[in-house]
N, CA, C and O atoms as a Tripos MOL2 file, in Angstrom:
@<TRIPOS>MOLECULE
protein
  264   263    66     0     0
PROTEIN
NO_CHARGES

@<TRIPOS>ATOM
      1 N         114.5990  -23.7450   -3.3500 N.3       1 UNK1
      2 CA        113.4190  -23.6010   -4.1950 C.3       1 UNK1
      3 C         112.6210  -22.3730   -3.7450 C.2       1 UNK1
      4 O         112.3850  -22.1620   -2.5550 O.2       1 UNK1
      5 N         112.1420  -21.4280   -4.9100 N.am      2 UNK2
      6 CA        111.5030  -20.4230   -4.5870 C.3       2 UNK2
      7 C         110.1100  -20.5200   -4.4700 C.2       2 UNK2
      8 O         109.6580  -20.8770   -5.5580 O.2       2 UNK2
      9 N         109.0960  -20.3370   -3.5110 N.am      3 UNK3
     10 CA        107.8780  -20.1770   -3.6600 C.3       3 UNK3
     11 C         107.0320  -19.6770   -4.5580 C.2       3 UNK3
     12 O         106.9480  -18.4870   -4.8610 O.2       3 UNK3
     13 N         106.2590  -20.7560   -5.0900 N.am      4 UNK4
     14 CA        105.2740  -19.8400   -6.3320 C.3       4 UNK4
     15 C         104.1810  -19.0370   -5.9800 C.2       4 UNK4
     16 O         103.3100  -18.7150   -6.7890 O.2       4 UNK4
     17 N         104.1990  -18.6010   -4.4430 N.am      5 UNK5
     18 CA        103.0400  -17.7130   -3.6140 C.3       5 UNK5
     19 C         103.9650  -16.6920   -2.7560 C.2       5 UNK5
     20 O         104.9220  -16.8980   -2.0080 O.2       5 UNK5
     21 N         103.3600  -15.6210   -3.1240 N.am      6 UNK6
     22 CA        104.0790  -14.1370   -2.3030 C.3       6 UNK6
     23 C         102.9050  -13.8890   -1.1040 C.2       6 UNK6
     24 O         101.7710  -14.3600   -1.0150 O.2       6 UNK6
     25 N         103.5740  -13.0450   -0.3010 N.am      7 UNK7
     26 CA        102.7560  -13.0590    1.3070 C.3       7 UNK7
     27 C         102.2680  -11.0770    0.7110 C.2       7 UNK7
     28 O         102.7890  -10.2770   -0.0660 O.2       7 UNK7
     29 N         101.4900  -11.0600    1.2850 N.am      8 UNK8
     30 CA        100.7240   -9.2770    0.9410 C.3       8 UNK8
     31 C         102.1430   -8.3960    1.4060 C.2       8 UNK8
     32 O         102.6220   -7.4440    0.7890 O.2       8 UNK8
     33 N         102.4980   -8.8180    2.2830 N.am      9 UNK9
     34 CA        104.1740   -7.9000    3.1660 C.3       9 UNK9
     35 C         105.1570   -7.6170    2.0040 C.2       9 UNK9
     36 O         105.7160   -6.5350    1.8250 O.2       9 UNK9
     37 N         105.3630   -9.1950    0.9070 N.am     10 UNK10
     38 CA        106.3260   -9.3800   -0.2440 C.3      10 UNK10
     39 C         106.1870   -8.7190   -1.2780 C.2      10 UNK10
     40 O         107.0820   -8.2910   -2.0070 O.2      10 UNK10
     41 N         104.5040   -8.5490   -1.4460 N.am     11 UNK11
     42 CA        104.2400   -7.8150   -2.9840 C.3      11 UNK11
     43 C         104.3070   -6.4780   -2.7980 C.2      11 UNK11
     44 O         104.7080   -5.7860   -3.7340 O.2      11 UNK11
     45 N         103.7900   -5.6540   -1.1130 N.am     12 UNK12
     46 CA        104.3780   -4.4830   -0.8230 C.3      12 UNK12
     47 C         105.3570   -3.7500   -1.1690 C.2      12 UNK12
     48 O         105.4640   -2.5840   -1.5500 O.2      12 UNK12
     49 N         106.3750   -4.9780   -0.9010 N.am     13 UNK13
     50 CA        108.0530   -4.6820   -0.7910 C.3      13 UNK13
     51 C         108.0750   -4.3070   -2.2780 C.2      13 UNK13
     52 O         108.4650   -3.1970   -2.6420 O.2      13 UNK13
     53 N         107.6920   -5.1610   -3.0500 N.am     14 UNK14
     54 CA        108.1510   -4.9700   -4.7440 C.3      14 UNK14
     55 C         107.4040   -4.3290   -5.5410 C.2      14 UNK14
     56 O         107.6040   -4.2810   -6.7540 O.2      14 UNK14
     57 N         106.2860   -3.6610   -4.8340 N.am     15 UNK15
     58 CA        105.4310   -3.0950   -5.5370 C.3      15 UNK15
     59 C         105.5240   -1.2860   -5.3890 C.2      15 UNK15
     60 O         105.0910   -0.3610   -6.0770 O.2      15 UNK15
     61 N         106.3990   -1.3840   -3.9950 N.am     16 UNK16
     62 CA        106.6630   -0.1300   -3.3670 C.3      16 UNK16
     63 C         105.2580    0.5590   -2.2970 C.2      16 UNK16
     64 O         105.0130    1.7460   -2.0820 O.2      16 UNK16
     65 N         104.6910   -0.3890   -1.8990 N.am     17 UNK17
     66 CA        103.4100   -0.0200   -1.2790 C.3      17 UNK17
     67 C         103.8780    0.0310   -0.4390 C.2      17 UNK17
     68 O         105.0400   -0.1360   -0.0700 O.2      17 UNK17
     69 N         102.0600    0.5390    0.4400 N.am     18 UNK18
     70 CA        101.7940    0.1450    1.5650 C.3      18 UNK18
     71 C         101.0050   -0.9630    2.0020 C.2      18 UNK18
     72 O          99.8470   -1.1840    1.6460 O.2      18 UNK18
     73 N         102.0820   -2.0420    3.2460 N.am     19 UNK19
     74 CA        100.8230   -3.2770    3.5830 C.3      19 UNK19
     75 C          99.3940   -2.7820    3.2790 C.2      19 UNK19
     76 O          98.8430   -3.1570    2.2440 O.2      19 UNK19
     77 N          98.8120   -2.0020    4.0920 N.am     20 UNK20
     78 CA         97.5150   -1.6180    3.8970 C.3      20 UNK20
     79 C          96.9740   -1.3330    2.5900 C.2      20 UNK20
     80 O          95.7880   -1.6140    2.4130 O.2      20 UNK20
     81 N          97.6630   -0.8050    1.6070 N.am     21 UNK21
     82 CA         97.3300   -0.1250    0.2270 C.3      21 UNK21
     83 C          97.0560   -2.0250   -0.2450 C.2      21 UNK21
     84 O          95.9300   -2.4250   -0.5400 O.2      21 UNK21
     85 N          98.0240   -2.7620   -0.2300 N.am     22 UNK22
     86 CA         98.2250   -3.9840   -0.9690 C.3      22 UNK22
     87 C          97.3230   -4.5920   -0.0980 C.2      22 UNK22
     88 O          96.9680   -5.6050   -0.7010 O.2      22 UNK22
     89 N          96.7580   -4.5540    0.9590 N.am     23 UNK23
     90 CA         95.9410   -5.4680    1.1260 C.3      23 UNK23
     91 C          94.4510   -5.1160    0.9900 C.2      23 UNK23
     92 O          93.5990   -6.0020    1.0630 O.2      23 UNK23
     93 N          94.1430   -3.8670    0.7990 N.am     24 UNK24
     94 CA         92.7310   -3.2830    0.1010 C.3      24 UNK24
     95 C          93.0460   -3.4920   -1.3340 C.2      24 UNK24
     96 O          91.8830   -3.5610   -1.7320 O.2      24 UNK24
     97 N          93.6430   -3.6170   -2.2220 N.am     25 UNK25
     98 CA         93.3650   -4.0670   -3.2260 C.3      25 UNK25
     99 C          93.4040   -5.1430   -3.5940 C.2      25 UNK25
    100 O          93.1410   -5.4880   -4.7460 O.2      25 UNK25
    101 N          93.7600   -5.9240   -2.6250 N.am     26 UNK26
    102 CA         93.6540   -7.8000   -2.4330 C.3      26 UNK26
    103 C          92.0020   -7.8970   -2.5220 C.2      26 UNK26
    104 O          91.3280   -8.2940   -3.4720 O.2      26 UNK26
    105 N          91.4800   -7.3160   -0.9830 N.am     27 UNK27
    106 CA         89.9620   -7.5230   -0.8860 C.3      27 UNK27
    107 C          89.3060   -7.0400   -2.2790 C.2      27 UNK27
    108 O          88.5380   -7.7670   -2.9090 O.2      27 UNK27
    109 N          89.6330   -5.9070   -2.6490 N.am     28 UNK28
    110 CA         88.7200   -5.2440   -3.7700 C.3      28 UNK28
    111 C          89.0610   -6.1950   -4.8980 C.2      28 UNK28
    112 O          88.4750   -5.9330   -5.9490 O.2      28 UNK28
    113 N          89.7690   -7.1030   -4.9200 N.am     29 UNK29
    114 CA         89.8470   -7.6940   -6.4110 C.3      29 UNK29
    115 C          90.6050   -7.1580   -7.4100 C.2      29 UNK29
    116 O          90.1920   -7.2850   -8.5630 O.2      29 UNK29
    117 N          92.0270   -6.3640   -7.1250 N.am     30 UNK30
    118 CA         91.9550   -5.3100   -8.0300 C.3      30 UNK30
    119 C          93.4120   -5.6970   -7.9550 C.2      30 UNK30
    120 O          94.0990   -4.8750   -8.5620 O.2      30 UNK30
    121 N          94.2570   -6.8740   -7.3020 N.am     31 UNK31
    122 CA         95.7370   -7.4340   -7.2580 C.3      31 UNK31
    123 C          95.5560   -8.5630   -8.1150 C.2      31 UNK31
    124 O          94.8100   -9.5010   -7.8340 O.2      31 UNK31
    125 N          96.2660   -8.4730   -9.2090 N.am     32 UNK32
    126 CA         96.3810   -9.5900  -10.0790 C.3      32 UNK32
    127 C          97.2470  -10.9610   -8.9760 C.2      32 UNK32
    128 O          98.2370  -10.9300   -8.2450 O.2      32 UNK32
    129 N          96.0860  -12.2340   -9.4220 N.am     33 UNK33
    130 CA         96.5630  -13.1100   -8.5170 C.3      33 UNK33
    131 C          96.6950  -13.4010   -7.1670 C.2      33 UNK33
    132 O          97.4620  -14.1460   -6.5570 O.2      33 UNK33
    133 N          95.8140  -12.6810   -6.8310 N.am     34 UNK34
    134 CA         95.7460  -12.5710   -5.3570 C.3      34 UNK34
    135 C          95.0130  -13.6330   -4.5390 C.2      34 UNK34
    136 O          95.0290  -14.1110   -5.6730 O.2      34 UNK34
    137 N          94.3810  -14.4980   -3.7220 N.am     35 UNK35
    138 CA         93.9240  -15.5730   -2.9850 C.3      35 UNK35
    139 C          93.9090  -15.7250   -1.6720 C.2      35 UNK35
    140 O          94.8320  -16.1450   -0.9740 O.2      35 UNK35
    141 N          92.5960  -15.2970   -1.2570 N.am     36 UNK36
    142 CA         92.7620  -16.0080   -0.3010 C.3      36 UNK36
    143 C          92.6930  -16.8140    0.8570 C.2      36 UNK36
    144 O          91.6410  -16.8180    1.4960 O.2      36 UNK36
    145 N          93.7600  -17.5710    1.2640 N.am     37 UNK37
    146 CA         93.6080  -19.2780    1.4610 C.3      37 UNK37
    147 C          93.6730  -19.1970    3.0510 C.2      37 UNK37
    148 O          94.7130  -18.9730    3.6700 O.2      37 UNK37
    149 N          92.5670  -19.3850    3.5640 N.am     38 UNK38
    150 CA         92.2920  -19.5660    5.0410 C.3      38 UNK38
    151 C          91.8950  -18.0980    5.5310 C.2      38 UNK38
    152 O          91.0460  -17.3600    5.0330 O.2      38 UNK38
    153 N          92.7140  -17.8620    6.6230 N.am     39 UNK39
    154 CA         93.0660  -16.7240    6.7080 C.3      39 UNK39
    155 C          93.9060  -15.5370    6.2630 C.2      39 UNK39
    156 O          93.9450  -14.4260    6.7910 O.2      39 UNK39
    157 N          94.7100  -16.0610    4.9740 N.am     40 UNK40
    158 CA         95.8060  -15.4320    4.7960 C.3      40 UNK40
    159 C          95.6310  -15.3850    3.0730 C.2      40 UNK40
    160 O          95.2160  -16.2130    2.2620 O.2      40 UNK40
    161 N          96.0550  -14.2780    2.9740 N.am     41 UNK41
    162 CA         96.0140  -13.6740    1.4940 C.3      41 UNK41
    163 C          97.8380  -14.2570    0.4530 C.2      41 UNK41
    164 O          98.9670  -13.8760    0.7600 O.2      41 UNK41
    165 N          97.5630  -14.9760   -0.4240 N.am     42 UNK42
    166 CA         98.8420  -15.1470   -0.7370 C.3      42 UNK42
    167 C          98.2560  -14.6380   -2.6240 C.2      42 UNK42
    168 O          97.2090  -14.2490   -3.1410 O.2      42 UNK42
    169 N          99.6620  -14.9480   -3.0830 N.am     43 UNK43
    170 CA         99.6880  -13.8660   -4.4150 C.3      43 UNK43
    171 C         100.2080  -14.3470   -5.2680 C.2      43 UNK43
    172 O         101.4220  -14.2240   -5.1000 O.2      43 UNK43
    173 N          99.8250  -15.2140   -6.7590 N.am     44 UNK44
    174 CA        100.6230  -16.0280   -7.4090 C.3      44 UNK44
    175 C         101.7010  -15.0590   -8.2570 C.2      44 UNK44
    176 O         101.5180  -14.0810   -8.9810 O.2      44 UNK44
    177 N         102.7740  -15.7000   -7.8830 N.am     45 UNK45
    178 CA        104.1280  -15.1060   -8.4140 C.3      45 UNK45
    179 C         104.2440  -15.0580  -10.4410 C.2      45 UNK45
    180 O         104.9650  -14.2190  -10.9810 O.2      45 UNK45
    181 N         103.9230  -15.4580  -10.7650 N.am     46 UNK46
    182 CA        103.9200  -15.7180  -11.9930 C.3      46 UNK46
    183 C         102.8270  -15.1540  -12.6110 C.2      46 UNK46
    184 O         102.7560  -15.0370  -13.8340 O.2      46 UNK46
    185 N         102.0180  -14.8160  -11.8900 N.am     47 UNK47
    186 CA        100.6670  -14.2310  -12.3000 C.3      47 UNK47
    187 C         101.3740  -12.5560  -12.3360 C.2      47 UNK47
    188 O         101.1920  -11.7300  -13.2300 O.2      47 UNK47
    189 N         102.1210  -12.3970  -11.2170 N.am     48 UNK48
    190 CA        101.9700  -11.1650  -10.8350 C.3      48 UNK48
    191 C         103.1360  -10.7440  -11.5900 C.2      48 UNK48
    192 O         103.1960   -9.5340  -11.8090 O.2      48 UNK48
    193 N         104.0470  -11.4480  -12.0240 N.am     49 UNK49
    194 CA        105.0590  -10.9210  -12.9780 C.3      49 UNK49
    195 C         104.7440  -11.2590  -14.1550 C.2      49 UNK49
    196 O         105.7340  -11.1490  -14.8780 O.2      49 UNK49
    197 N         104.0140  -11.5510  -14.6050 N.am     50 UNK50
    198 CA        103.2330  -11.1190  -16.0410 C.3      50 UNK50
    199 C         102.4450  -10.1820  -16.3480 C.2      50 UNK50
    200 O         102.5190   -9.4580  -17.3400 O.2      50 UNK50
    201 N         101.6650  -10.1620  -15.5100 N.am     51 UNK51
    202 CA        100.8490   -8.7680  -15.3330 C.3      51 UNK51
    203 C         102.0770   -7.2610  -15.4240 C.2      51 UNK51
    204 O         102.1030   -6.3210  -16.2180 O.2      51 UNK51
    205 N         102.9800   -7.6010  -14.2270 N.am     52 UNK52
    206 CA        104.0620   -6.3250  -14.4670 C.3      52 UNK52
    207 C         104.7810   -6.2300  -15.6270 C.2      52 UNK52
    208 O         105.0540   -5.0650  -15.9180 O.2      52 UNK52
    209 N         105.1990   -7.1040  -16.4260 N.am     53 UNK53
    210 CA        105.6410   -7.3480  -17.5220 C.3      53 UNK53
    211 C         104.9930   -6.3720  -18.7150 C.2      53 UNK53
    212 O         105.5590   -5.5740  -19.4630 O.2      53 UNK53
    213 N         103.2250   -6.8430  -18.5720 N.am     54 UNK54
    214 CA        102.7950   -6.1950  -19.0070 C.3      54 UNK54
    215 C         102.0360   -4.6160  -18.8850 C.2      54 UNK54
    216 O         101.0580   -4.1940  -19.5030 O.2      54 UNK54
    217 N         102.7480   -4.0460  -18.0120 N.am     55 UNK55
    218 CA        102.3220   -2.9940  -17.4470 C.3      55 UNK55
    219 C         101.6810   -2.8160  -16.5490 C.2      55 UNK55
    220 O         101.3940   -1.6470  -16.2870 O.2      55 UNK55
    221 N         101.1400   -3.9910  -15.6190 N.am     56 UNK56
    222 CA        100.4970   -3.5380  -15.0340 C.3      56 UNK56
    223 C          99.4900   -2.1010  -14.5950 C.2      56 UNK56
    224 O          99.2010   -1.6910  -13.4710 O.2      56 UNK56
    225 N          99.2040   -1.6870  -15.6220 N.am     57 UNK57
    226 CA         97.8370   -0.6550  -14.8560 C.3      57 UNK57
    227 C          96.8620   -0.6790  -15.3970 C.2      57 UNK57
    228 O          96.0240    0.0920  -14.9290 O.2      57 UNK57
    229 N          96.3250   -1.7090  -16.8920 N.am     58 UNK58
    230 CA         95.1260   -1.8340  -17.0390 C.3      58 UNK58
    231 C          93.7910   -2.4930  -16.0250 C.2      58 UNK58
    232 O          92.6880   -2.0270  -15.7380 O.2      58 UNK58
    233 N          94.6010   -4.0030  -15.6000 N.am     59 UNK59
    234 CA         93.7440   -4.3920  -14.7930 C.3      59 UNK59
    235 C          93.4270   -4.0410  -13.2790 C.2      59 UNK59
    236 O          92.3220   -4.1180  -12.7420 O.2      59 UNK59
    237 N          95.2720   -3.4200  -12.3890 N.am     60 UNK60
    238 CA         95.0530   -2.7800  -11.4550 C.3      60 UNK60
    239 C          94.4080   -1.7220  -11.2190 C.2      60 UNK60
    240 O          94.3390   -1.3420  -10.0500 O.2      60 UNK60
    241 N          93.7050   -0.8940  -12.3740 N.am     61 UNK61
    242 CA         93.0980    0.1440  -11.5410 C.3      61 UNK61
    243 C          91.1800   -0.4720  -11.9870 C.2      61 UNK61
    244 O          90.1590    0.2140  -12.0350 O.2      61 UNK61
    245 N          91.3150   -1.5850  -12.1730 N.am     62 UNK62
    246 CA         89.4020   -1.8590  -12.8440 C.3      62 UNK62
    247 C          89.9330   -3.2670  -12.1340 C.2      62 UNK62
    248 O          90.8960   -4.0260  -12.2360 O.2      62 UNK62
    249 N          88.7670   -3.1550  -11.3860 N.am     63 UNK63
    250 CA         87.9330   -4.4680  -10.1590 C.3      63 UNK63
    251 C          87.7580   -5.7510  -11.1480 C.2      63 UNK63
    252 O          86.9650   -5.6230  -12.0810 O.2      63 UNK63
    253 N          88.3880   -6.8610  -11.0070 N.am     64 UNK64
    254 CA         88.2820   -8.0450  -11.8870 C.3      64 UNK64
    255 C          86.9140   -8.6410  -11.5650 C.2      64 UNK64
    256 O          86.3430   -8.0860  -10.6260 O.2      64 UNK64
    257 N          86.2510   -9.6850  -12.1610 N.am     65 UNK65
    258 CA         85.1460   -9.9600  -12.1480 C.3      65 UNK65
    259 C          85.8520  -11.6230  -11.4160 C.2      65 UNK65
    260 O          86.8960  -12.2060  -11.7080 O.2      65 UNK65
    261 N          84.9120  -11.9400  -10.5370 N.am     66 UNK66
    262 CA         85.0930  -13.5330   -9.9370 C.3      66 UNK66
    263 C          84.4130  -13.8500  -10.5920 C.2      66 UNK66
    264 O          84.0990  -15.0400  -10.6300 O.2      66 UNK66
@<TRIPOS>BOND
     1     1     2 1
     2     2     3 1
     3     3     4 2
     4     3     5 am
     5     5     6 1
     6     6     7 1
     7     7     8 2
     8     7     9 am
     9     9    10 1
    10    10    11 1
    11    11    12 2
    12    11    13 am
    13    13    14 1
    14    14    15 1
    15    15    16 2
    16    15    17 am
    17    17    18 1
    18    18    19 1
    19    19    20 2
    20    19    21 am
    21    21    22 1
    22    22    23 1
    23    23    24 2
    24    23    25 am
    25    25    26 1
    26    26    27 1
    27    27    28 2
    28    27    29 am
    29    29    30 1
    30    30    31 1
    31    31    32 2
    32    31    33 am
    33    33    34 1
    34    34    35 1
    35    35    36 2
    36    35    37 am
    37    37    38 1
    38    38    39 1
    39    39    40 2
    40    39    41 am
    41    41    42 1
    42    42    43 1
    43    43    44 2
    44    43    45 am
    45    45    46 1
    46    46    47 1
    47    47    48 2
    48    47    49 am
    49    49    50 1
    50    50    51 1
    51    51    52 2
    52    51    53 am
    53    53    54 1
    54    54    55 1
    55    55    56 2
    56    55    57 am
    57    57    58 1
    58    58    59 1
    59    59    60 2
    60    59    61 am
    61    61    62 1
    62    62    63 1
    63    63    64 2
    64    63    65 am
    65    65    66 1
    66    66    67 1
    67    67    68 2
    68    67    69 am
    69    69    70 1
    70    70    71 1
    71    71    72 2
    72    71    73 am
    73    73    74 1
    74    74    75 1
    75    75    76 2
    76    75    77 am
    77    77    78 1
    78    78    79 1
    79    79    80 2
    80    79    81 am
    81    81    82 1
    82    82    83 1
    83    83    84 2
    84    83    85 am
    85    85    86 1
    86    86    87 1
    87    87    88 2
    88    87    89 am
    89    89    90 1
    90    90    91 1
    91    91    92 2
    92    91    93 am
    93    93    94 1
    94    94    95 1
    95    95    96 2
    96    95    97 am
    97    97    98 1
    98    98    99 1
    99    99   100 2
   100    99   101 am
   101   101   102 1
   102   102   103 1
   103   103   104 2
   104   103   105 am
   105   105   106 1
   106   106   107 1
   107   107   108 2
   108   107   109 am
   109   109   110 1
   110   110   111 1
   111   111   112 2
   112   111   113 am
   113   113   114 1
   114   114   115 1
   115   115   116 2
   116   115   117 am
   117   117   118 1
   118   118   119 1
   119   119   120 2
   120   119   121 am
   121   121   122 1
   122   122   123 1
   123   123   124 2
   124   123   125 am
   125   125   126 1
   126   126   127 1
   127   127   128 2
   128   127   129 am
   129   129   130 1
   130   130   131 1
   131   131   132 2
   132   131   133 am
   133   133   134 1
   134   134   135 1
   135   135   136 2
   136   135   137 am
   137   137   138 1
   138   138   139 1
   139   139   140 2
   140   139   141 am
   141   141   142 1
   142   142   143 1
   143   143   144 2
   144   143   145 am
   145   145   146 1
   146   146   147 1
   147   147   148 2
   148   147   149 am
   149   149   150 1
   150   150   151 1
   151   151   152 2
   152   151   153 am
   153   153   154 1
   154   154   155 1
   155   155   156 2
   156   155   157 am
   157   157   158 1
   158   158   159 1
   159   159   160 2
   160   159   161 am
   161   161   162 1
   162   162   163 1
   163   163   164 2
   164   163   165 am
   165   165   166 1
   166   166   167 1
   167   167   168 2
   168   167   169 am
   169   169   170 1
   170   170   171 1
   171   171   172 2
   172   171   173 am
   173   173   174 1
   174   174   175 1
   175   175   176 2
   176   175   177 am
   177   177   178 1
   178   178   179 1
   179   179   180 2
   180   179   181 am
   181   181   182 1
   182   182   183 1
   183   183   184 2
   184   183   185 am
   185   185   186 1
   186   186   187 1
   187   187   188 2
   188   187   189 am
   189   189   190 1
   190   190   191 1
   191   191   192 2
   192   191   193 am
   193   193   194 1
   194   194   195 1
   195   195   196 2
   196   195   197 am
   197   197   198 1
   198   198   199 1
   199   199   200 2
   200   199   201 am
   201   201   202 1
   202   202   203 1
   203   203   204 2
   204   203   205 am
   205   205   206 1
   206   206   207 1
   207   207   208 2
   208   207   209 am
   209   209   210 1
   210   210   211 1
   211   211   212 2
   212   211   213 am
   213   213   214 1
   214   214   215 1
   215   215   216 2
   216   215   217 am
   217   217   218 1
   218   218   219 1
   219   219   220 2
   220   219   221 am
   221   221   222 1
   222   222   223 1
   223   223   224 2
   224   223   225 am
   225   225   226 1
   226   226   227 1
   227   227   228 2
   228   227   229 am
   229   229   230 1
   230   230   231 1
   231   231   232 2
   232   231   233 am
   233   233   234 1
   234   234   235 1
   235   235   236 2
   236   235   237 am
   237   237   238 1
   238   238   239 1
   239   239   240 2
   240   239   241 am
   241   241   242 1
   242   242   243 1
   243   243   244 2
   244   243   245 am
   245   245   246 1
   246   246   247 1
   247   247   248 2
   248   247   249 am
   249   249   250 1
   250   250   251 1
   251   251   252 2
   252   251   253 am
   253   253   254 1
   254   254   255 1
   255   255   256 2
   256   255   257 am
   257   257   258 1
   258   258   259 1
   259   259   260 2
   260   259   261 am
   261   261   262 1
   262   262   263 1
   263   263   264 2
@<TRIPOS>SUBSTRUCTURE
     1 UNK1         2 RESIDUE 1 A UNK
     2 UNK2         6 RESIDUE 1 A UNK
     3 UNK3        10 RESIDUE 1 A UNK
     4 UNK4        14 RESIDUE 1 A UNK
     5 UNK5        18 RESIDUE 1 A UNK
     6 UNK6        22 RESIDUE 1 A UNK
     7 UNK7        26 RESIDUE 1 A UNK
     8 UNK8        30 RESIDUE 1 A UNK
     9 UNK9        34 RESIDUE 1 A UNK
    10 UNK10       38 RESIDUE 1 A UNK
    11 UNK11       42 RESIDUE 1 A UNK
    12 UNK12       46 RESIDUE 1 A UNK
    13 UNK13       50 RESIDUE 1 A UNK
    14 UNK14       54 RESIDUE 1 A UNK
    15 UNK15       58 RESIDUE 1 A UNK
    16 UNK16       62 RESIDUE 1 A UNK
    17 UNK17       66 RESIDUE 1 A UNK
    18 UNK18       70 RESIDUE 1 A UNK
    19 UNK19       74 RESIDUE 1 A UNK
    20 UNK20       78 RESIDUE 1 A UNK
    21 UNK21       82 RESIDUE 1 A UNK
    22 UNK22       86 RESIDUE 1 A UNK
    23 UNK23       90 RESIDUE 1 A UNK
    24 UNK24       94 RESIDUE 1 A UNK
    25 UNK25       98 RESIDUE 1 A UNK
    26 UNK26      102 RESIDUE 1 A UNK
    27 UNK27      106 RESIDUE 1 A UNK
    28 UNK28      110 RESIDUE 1 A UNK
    29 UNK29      114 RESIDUE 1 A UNK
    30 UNK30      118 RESIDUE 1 A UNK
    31 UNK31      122 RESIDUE 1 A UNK
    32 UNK32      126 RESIDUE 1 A UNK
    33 UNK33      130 RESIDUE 1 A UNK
    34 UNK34      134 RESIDUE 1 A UNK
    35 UNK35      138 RESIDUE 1 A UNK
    36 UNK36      142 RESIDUE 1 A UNK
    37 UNK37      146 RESIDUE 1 A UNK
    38 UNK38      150 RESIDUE 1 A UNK
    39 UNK39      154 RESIDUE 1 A UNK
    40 UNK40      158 RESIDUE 1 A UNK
    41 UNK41      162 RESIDUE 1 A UNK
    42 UNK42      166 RESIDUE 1 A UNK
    43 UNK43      170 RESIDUE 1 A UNK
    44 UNK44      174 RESIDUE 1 A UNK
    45 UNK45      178 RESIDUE 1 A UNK
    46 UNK46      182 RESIDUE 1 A UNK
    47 UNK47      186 RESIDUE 1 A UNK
    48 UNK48      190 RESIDUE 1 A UNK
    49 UNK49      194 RESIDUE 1 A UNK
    50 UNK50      198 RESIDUE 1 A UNK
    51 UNK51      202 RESIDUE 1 A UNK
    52 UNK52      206 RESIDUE 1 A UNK
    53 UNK53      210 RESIDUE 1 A UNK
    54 UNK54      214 RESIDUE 1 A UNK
    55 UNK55      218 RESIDUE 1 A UNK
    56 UNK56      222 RESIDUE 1 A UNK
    57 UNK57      226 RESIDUE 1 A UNK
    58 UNK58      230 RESIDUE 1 A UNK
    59 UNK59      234 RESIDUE 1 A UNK
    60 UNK60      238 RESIDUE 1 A UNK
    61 UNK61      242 RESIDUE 1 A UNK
    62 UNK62      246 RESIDUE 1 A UNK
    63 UNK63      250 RESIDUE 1 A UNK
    64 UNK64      254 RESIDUE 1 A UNK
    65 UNK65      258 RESIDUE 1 A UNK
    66 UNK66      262 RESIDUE 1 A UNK
């Protein structure tokens, strides 16, 4: 069974980042689906392949509202 939560290291990998790049746009609000739970930033998978689906670059480059 595949996890429905990606680790900031995972979305790097598939996003072609950098940890650091992916995890400032975790804090800034600006990673579709992003959360996070304790200490640790996880990334809903389904969120985040819909968003890429849909192009991802409207909402990644404009700060989502909480």
């Amino acid at each position: 069974m595949q996890s429905e939560f990606l680790t900031l290291s995972e979305v790097a990998a598939l996003l072609k980042l950098g940890e650091r790049t992916t995890y400032d746009l975790a804090r800034q609000g600006r990673l579709v689906g992003a959360a996070k739970i304790g200490r640790q930033w996880r990334v809903g998978k389904k969120a985040l392949e819909a968003w890429l689906r849909e192009g991802g670059e409207a909402t990644f480059g404009e700060k989502r509202s909480a």
